[in-house]
Jmol script that loads the backbone (N, CA, C; Angstrom):
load data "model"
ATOM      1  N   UNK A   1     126.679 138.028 118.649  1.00  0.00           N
ATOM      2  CA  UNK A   1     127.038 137.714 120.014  1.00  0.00           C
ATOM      3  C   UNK A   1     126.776 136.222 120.300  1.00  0.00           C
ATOM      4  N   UNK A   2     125.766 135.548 120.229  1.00  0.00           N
ATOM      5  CA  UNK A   2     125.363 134.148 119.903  1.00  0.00           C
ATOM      6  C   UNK A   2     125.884 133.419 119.406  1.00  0.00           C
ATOM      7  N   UNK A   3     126.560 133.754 117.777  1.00  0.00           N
ATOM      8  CA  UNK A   3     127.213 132.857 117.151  1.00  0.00           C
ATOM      9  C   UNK A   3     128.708 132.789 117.036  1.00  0.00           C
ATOM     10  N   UNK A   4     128.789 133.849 117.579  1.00  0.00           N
ATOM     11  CA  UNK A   4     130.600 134.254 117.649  1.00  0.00           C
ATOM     12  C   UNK A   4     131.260 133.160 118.232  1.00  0.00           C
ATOM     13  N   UNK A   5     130.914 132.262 119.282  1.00  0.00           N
ATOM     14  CA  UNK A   5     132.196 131.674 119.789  1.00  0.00           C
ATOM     15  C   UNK A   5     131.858 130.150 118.849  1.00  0.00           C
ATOM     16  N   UNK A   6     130.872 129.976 118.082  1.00  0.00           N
ATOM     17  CA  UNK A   6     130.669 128.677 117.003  1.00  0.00           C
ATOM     18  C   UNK A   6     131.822 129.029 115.994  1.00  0.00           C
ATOM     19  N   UNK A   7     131.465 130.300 115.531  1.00  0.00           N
ATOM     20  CA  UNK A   7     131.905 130.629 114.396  1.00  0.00           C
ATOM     21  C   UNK A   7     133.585 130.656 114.746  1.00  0.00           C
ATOM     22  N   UNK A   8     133.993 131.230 115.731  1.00  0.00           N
ATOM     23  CA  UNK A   8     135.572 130.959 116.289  1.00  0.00           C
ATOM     24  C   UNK A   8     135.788 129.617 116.095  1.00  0.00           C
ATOM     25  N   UNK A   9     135.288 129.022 116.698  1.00  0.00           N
ATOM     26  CA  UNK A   9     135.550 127.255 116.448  1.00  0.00           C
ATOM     27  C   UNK A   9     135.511 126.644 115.124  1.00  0.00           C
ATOM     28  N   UNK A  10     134.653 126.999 114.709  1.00  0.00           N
ATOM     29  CA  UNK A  10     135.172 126.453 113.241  1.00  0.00           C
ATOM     30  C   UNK A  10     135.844 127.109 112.495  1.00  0.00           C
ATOM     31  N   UNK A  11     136.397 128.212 112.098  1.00  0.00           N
ATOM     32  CA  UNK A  11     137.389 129.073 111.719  1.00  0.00           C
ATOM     33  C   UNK A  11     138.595 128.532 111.493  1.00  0.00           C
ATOM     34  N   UNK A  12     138.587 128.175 113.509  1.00  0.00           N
ATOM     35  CA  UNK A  12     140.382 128.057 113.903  1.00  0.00           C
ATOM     36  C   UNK A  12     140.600 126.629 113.584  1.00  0.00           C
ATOM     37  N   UNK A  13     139.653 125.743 113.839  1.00  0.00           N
ATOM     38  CA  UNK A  13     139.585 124.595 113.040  1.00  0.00           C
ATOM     39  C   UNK A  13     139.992 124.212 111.421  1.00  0.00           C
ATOM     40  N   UNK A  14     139.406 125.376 110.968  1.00  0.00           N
ATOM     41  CA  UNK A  14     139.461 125.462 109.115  1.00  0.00           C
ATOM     42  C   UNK A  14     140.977 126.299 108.921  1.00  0.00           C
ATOM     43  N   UNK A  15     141.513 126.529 109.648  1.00  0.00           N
ATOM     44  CA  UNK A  15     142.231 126.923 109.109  1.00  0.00           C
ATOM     45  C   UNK A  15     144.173 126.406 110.039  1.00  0.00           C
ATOM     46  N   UNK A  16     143.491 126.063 110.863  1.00  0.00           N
ATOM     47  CA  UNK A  16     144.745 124.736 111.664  1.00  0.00           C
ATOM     48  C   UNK A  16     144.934 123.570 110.976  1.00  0.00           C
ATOM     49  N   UNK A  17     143.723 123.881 109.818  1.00  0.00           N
ATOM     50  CA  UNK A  17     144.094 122.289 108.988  1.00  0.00           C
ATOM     51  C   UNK A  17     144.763 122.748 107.317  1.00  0.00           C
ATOM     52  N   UNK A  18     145.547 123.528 107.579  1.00  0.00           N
ATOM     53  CA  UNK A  18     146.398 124.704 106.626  1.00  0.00           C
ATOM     54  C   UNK A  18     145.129 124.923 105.614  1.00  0.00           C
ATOM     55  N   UNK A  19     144.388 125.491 105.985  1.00  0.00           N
ATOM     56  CA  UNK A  19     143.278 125.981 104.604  1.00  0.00           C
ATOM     57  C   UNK A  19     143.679 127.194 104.336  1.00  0.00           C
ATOM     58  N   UNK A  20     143.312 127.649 103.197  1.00  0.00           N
ATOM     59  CA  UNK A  20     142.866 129.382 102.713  1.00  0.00           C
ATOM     60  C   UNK A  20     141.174 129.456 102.878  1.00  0.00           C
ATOM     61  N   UNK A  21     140.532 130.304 104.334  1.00  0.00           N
ATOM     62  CA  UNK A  21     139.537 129.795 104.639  1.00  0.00           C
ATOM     63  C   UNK A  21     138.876 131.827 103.904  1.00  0.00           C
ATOM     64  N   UNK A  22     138.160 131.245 103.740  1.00  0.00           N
ATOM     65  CA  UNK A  22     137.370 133.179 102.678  1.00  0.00           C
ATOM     66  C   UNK A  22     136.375 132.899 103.986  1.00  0.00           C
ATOM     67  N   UNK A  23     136.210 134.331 104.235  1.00  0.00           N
ATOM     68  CA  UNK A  23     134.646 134.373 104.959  1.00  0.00           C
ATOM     69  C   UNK A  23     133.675 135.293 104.524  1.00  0.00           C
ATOM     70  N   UNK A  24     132.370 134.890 104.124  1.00  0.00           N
ATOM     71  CA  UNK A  24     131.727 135.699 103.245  1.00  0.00           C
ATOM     72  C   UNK A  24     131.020 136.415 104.544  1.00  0.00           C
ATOM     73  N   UNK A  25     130.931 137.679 104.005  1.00  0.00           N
ATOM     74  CA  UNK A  25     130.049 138.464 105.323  1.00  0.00           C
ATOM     75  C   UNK A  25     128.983 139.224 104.708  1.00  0.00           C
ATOM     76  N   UNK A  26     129.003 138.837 103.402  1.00  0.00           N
ATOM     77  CA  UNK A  26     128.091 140.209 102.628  1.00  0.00           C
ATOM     78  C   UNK A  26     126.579 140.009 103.121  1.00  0.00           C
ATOM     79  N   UNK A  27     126.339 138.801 104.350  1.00  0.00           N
ATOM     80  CA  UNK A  27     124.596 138.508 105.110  1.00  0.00           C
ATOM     81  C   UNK A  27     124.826 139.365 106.217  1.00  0.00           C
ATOM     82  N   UNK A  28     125.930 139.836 106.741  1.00  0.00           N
ATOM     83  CA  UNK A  28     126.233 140.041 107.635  1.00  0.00           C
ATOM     84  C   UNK A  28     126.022 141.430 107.755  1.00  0.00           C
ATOM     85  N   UNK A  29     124.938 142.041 108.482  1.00  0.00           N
ATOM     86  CA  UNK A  29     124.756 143.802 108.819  1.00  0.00           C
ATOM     87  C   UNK A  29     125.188 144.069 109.888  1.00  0.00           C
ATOM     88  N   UNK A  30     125.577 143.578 110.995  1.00  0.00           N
ATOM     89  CA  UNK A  30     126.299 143.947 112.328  1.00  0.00           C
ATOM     90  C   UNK A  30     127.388 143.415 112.824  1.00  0.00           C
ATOM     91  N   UNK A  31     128.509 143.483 113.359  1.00  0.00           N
ATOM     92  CA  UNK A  31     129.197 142.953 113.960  1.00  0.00           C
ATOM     93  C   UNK A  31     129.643 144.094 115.066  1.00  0.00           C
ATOM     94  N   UNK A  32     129.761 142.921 116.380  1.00  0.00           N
ATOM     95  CA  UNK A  32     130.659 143.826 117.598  1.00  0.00           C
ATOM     96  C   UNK A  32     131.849 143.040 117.784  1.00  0.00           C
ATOM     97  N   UNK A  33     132.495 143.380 118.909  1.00  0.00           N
ATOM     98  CA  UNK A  33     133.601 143.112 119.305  1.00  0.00           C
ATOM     99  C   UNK A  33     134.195 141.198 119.285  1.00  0.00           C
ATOM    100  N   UNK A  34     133.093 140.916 119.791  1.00  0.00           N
ATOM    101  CA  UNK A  34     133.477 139.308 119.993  1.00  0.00           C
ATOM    102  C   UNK A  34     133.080 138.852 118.383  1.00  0.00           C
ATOM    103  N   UNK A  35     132.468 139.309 117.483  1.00  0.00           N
ATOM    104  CA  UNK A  35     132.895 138.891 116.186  1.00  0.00           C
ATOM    105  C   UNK A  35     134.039 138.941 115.532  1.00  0.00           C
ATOM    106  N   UNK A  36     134.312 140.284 115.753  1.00  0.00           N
ATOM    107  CA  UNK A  36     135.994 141.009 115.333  1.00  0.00           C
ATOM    108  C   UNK A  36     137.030 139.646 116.269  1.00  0.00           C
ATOM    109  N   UNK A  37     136.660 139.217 117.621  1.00  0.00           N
ATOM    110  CA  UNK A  37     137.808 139.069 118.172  1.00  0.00           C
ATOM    111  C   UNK A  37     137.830 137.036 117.538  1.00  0.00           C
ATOM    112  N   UNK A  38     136.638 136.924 117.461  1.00  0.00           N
ATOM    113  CA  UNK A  38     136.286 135.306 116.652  1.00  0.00           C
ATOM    114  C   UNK A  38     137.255 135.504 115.643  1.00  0.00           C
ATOM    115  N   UNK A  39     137.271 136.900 114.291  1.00  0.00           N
ATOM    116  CA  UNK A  39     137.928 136.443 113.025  1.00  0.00           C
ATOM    117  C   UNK A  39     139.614 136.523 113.957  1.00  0.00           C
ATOM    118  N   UNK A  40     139.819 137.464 114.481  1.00  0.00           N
ATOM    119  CA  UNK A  40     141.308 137.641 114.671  1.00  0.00           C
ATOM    120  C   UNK A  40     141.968 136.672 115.255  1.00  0.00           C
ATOM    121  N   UNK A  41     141.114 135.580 116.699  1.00  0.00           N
ATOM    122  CA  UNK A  41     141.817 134.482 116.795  1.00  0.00           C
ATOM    123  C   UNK A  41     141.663 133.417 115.607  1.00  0.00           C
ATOM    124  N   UNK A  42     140.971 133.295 115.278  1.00  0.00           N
ATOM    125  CA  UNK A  42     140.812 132.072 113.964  1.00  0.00           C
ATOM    126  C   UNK A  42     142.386 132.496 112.895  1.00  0.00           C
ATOM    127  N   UNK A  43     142.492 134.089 112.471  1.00  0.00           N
ATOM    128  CA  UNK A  43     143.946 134.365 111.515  1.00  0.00           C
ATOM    129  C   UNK A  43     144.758 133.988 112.695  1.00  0.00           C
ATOM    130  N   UNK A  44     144.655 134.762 113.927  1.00  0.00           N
ATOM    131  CA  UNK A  44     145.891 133.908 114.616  1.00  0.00           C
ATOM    132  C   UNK A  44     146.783 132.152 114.591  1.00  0.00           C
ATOM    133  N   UNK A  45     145.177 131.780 114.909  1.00  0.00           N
ATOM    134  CA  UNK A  45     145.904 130.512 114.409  1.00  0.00           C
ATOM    135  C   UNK A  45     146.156 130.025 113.202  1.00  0.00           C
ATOM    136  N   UNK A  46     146.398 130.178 112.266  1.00  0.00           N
ATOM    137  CA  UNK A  46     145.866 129.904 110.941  1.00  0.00           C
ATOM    138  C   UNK A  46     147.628 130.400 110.506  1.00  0.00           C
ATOM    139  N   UNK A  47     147.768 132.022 110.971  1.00  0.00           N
ATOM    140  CA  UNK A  47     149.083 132.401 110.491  1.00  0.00           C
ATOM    141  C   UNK A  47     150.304 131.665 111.328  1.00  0.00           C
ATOM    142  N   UNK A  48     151.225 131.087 110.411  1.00  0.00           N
ATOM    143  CA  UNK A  48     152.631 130.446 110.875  1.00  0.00           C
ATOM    144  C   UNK A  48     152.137 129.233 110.761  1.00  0.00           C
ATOM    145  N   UNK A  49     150.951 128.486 110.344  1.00  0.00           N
ATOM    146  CA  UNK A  49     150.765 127.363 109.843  1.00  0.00           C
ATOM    147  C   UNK A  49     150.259 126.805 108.768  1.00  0.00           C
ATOM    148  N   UNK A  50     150.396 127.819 107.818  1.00  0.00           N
ATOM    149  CA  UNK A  50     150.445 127.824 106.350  1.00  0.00           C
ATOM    150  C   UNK A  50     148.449 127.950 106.140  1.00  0.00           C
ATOM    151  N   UNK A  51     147.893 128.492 107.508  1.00  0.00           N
ATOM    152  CA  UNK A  51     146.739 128.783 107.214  1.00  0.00           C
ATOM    153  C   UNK A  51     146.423 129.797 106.728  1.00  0.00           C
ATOM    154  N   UNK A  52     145.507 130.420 106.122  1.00  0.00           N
ATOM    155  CA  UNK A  52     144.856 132.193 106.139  1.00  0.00           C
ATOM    156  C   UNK A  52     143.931 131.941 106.190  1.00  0.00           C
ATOM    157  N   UNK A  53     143.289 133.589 106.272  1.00  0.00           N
ATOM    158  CA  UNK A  53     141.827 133.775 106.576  1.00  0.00           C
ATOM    159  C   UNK A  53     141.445 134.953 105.772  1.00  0.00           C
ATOM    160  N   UNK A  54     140.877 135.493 105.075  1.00  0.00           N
ATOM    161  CA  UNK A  54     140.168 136.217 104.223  1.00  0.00           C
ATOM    162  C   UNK A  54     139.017 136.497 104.280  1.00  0.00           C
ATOM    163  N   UNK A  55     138.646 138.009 104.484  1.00  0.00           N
ATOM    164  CA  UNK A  55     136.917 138.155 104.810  1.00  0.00           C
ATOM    165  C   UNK A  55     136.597 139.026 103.447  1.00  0.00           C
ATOM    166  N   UNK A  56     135.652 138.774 103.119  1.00  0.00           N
ATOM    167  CA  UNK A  56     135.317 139.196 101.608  1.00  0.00           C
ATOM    168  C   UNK A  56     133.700 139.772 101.918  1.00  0.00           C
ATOM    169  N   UNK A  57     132.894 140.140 101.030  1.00  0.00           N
ATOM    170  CA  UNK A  57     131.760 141.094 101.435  1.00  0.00           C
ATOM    171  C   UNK A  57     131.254 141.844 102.593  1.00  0.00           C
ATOM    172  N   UNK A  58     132.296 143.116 102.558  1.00  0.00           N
ATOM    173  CA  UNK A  58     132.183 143.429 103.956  1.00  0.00           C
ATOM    174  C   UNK A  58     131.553 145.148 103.231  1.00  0.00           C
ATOM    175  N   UNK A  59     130.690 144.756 104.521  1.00  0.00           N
ATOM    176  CA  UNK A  59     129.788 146.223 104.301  1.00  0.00           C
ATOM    177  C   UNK A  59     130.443 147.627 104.539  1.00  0.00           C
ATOM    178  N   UNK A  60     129.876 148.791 104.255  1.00  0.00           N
ATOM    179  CA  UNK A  60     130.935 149.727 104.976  1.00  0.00           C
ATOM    180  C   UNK A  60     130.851 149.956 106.184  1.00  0.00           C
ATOM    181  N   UNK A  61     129.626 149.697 106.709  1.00  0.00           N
ATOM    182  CA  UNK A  61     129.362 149.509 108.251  1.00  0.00           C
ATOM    183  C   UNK A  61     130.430 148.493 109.128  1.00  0.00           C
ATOM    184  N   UNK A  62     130.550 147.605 108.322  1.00  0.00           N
ATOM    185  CA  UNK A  62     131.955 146.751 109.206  1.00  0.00           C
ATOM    186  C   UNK A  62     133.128 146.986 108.418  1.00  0.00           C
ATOM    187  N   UNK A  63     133.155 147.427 107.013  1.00  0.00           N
ATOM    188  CA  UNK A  63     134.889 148.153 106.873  1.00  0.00           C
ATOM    189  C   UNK A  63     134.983 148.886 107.558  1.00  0.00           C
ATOM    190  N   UNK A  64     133.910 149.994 108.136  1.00  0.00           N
ATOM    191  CA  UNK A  64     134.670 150.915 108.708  1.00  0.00           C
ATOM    192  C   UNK A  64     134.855 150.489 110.689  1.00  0.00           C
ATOM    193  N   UNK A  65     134.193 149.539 111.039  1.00  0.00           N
ATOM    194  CA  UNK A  65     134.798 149.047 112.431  1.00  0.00           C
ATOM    195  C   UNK A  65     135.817 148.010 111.931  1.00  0.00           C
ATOM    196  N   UNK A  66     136.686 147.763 110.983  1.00  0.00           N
ATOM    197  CA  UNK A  66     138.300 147.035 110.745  1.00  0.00           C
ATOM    198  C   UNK A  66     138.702 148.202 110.295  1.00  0.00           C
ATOM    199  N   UNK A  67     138.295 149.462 110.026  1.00  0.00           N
ATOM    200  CA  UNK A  67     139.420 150.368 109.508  1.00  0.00           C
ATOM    201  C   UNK A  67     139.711 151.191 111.032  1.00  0.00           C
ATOM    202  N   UNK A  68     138.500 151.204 112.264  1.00  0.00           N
ATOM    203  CA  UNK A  68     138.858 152.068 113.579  1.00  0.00           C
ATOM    204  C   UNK A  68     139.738 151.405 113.982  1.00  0.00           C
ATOM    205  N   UNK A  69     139.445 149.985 114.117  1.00  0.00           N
ATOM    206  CA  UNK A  69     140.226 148.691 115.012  1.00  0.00           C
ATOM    207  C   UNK A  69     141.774 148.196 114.136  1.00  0.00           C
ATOM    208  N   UNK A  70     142.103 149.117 113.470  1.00  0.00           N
ATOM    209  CA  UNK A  70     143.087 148.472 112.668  1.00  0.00           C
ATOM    210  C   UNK A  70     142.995 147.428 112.321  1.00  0.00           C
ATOM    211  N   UNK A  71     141.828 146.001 112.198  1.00  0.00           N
ATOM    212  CA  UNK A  71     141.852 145.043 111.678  1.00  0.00           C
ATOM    213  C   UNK A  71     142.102 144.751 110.153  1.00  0.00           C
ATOM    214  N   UNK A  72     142.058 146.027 109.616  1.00  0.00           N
ATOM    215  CA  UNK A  72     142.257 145.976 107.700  1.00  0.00           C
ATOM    216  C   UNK A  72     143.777 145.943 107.685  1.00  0.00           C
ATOM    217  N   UNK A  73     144.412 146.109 108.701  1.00  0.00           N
ATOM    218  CA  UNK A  73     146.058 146.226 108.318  1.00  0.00           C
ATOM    219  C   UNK A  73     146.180 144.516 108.906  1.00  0.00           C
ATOM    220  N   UNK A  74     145.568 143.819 109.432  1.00  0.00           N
ATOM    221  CA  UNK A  74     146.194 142.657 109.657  1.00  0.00           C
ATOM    222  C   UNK A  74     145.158 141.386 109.144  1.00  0.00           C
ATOM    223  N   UNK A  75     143.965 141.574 108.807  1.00  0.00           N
ATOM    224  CA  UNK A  75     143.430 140.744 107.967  1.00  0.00           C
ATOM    225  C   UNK A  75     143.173 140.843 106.260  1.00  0.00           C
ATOM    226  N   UNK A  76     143.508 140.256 105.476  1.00  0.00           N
ATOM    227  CA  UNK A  76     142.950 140.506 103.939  1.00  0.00           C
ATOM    228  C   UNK A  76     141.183 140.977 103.895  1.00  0.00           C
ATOM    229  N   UNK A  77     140.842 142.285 103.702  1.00  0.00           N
ATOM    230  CA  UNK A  77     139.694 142.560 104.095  1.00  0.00           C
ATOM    231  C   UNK A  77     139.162 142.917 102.206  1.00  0.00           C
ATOM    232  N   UNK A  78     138.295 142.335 101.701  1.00  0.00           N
ATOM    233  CA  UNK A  78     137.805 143.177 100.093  1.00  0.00           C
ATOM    234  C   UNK A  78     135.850 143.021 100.609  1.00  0.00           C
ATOM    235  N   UNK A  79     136.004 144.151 100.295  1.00  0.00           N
ATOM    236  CA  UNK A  79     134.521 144.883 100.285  1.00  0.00           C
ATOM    237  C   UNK A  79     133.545 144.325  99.288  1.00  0.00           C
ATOM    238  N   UNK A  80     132.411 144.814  99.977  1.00  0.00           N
ATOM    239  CA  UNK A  80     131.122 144.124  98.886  1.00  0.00           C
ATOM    240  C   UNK A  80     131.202 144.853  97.507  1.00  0.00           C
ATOM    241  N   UNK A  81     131.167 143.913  96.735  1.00  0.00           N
ATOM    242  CA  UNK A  81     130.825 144.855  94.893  1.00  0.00           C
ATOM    243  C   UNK A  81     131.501 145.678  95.138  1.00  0.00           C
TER     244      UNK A  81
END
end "model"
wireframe off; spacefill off
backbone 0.3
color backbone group
């Protein structure tokens, strides 16, 4: 909740500057809503400007809040190990 709107900012930043930006989450044991909504605007901007965004070590505790939220159908999501 704290770091979510940093972490939006540099995201949409990293990836408005056409990056392939990975986000490692495998430190990551919680996420709520304004985390989810940080990664989805950051791919927003990112897609149609030759940016992406990729979240990689994701626990099953947060695969399975991108598999309720449909976020696994619109972000590249690969799980821990």
């Amino acid at each position: 909740m704290v770091t979510a709107p940093l972490m939006q900012e540099i995201l949409v930043a990293a990836v408005q500057d056409r990056r392939h930006v990975i986000v490692d989450l495998s430190g990551v044991t919680f996420m709520d809503a304004q985390g989810l909504s940080a990664l989805l605007t950051a791919y927003r901007h990112g897609h149609g400007r030759r940016g992406s965004l990729q979240v990689e070590g994701v626990s099953a505790q947060i695969a399975r809040l991108f598999r309720i939220t449909k976020t696994d159908a619109i972000l590249r999501v690969d799980a821990a190990g």
